[in-house]
C-alpha positions in Angstrom: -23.1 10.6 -2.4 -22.3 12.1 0.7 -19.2 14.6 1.2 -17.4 12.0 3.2 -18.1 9.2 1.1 -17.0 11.6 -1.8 -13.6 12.1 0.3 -13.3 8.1 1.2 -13.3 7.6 -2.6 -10.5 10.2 -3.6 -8.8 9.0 -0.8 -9.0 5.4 -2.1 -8.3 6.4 -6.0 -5.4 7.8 -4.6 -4.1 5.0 -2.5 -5.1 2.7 -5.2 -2.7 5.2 -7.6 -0.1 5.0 -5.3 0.2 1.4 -4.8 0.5 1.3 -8.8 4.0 2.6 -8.6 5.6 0.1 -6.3 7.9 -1.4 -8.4 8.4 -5.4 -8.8 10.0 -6.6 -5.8 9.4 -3.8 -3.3 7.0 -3.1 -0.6 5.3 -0.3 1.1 3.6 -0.3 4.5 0.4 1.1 5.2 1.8 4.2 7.1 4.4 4.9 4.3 1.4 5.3 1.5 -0.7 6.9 3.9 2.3 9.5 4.6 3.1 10.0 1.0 -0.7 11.1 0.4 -0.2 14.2 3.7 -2.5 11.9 5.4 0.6 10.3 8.0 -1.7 9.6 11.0 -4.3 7.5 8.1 -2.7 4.3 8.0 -5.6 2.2 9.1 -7.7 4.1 6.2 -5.1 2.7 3.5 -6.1 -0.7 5.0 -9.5 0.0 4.7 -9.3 1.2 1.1 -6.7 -1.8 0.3 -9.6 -4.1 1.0 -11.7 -2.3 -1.7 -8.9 -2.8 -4.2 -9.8 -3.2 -7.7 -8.2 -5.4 -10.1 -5.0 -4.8 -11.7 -3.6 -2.9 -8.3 -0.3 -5.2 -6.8 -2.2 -5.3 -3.2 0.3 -7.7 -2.3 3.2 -5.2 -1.7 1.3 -3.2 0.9 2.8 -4.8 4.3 2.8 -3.5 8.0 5.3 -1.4 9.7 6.9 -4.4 11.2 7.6 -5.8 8.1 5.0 -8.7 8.5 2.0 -9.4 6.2 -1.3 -8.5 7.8 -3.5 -10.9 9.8 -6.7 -11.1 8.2 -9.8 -13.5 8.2 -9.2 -14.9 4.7 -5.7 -17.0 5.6 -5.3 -18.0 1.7 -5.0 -14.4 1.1 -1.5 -14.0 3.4 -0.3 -17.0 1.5 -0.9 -15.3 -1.6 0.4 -12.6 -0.5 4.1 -14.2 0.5 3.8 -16.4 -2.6 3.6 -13.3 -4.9 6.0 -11.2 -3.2 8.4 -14.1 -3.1 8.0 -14.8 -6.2 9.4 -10.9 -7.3 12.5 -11.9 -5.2 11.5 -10.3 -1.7 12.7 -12.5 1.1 11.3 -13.5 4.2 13.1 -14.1 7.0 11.0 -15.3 9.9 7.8 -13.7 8.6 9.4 -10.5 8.1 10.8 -8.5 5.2 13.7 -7.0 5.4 12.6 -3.1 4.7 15.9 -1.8 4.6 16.3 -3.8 1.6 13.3 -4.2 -0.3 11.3 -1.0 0.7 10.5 1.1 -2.0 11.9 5.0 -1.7 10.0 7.6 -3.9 10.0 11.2 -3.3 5.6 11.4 -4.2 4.5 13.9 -1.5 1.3 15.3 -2.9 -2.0 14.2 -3.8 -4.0 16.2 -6.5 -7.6 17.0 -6.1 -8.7 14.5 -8.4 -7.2 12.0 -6.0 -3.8 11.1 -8.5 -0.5 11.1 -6.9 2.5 12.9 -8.5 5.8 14.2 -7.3 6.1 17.0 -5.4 8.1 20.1 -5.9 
């Protein structure tokens, strides 16, 4: 394995750990994980990893800055995505979320080396 495909995957592990702790009935965006890993300017990276998500990780909370859910090629998978976020009580109001009321607030800042997130000092 190369040293940047070593990096992409503790990168990853760690999105993949952050995404974990969004509570029911929350949402991140992309630039919000990528930030709480040190890695603010990454958020097209947390896309790329969300796309290699394994099972058991709530993909569906990870939303764009505007508040919208993704284009992608796979149109089932944005209706699955607002049918499981609706159905933890996040609204939609003309294909937005309100962030201001369902955006999830954590003080993680840190990423360890093995690619875990925990909270900061």
């Amino acid at each position: 394995m190369s040293r940047r495909s070593a990096g992409a995957g503790t990168f990853n592990h760690a999105v993949f750990s952050l995404v974990c702790r969004v509570p029911v009935g929350r949402v991140v965006t992309y630039g919000q994980v990528a930030g709480l890993l040190g890695a603010p300017r990454a958020a097209r990276a947390v896309g790329h990893a969300m796309r290699r998500c394994p099972g058991g990780v709530p993909w569906h909370r990870v939303i764009n800055a505007r508040g919208r859910i993704s284009r992608r090629g796979n149109l089932g998978s944005m209706l699955s995505q607002r049918l499981l976020l609706e159905g933890e009580g996040v609204r939609f109001v003309h294909g937005r979320v309100d962030l201001a009321r369902h955006s999830w607030r954590t003080r993680i800042v840190r990423c360890r080396e093995d690619g875990a997130a925990y909270r900061g000092p």
